[in-house]
C-alpha positions, 0 to 999 in steps of 0.5 A, a space after each residue: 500500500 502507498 500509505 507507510 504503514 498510516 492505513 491498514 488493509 482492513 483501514 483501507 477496505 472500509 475507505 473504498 466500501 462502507 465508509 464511501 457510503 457514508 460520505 455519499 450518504 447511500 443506505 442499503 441493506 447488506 444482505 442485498 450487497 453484491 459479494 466480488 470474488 478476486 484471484 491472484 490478490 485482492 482489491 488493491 492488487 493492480 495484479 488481481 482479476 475479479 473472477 465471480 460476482 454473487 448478486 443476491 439482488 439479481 438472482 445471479 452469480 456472473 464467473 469470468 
């Protein structure tokens, strides 16, 4: 991470999903969240492809 050491991963996760949410001021159920599924990293790994999106709203799993 480029933040030395200020931002932990879990810091990090929370400024690119719930904490975003706060700031743009949406409200969801996260029983209806889509669930993203990475190979090779996770969301911050330039490396990492999505592989899998679970939609519980959709009815629908997309694999790639």
């Amino acid at each position: 991470m480029e933040s030395s050491g200020r931002v932990n991963k879990r810091q990090a996760y929370a400024l690119a999903s719930t904490n975003l949410d706060k700031l743009l001021g949406i409200k969801h159920d996260h029983e209806d969240s889509d669930l993203v599924a990475f190979e090779g990293g996770s969301l911050f790994d330039l490396s990492s492809k999505v592989t899998a999106i679970a939609s519980p709203q959709r009815g629908l799993v997309d694999l790639f």
